[in-house]
Structures are given as structure tokens and as C-alpha cells.
C-alpha positions as CSV (number, residue, x, y, z in Angstrom):
1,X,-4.1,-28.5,18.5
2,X,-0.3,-29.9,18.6
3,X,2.7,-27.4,17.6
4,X,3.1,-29.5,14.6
5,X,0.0,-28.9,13.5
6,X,0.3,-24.9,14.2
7,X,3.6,-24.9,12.7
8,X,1.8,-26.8,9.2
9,X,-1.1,-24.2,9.5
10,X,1.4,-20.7,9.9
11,X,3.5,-22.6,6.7
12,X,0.2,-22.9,4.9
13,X,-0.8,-19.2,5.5
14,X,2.4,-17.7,4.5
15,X,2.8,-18.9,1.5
16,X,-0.6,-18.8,0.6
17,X,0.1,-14.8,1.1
18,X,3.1,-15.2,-0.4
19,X,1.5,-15.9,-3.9
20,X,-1.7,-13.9,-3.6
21,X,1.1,-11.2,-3.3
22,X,3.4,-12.6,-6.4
23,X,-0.3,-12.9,-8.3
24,X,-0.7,-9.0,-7.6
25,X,2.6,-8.1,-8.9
26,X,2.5,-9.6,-11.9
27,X,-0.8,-9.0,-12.9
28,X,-1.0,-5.4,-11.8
29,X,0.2,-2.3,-14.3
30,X,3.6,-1.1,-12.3
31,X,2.3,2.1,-13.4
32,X,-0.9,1.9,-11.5
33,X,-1.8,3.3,-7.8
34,X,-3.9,-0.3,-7.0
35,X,-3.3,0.3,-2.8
36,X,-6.0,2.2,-1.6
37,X,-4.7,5.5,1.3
38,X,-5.4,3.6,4.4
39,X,-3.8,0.2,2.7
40,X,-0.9,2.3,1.9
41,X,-0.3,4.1,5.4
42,X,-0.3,0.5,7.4
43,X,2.0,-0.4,5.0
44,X,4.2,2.6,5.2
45,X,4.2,2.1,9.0
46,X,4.9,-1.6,8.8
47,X,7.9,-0.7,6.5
48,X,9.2,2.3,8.6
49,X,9.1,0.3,11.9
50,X,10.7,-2.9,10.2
51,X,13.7,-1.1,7.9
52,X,13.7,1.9,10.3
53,X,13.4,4.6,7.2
54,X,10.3,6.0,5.5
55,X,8.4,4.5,2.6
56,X,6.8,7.6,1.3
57,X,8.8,7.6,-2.4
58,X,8.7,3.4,-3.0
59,X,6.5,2.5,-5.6
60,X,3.6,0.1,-4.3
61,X,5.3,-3.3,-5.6
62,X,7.9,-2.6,-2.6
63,X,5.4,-2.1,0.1
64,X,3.3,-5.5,-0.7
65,X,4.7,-7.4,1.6
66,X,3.8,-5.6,4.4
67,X,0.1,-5.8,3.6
68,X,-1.6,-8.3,5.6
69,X,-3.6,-11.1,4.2
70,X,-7.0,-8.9,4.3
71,X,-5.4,-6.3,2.6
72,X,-4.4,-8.4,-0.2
73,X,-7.5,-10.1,-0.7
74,X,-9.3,-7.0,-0.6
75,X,-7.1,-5.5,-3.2
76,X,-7.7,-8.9,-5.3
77,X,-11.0,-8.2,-5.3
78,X,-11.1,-4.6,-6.1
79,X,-8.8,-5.7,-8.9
80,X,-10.3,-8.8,-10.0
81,X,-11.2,-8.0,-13.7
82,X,-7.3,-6.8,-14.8
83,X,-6.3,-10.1,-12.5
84,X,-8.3,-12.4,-14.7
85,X,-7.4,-10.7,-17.9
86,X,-3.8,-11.0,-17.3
87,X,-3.3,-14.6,-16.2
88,X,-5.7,-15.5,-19.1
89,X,-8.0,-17.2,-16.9
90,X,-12.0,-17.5,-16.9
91,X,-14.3,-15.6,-14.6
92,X,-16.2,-19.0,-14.4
């Protein structure tokens, strides 16, 4: 596979994650607790070895971006019914 073709696949990726992320925070409650304990602990560590400071207090919106893509589908799917309901789409 060519580097171009790489590089066209990693853009592809990212911002696919990019808006399954964006679809989760504004079709999620801010209120709720949607990331499950292990979700949120690799995503604590991700934060504290990127920012260099602990993530313990930030609300989930703040840590979403340092799921990775399983995470987020898997929290789509968990979350699937209050996803639908809120972008006023069809389960069809």
C-alpha cells in the first residue's frame, strides 16, 4: 500500500472518530455517567500521560477524546436508544 494511500486511510479514521465522538456529546445527558470504569481508567491514563495532571474530577465530555475508536463504538452501542432519540433518527 503507498504512503498516500496510508496517509488517506489514518485521515479517514480520525475523523470518522472524530464525529462518533461529537455524535456522543451531543446526544448524551452531560449529566449522565455513560463511560463504563475500565473505559474511564484508560482514558484517565491517556489524559494524565498526555497533559501530565490527573483526570479524576473532569466530567466525561473532557476525557472522550482519549477513548479509542472501540471504546466509542462500544459506548454507541450501549447507548444506542438515547443516540437515536436525540438526533431524531429511525432505528430502521
Amino acid at each position: 500500500m503507498s504512503t498516500v494511500a496510508q496517509g488517506t486511510i489514518f485521515k479517514l479514521l480520525m475523523s470518522l472518530e472524530q464525529d462518533l465522538r461529537w455524535l456522543c456529546l451531543v446526544g448524551l445527558p452531560k449529566s449522565s455517567l455513560p463511560l463504563t470504569v475500565e473505559e474511564r481508567g484508560h482514558a484517565e491514563q491517556r489524559y494524565l500521560r498526555d497533559k501530565g495532571v490527573s483526570a479524576a474530577k473532569l466530567p466525561w465530555g473532557d476525557l472522550i477524546e482519549y477513548l479509542d475508536l472501540s471504546q466509542t463504538l462500544n459506548l454507541i452501542d450501549r447507548h444506542r436508544d438515547t443516540l437515536v432519540r436525540g438526533a431524531g433518527a429511525s432505528e430502521r
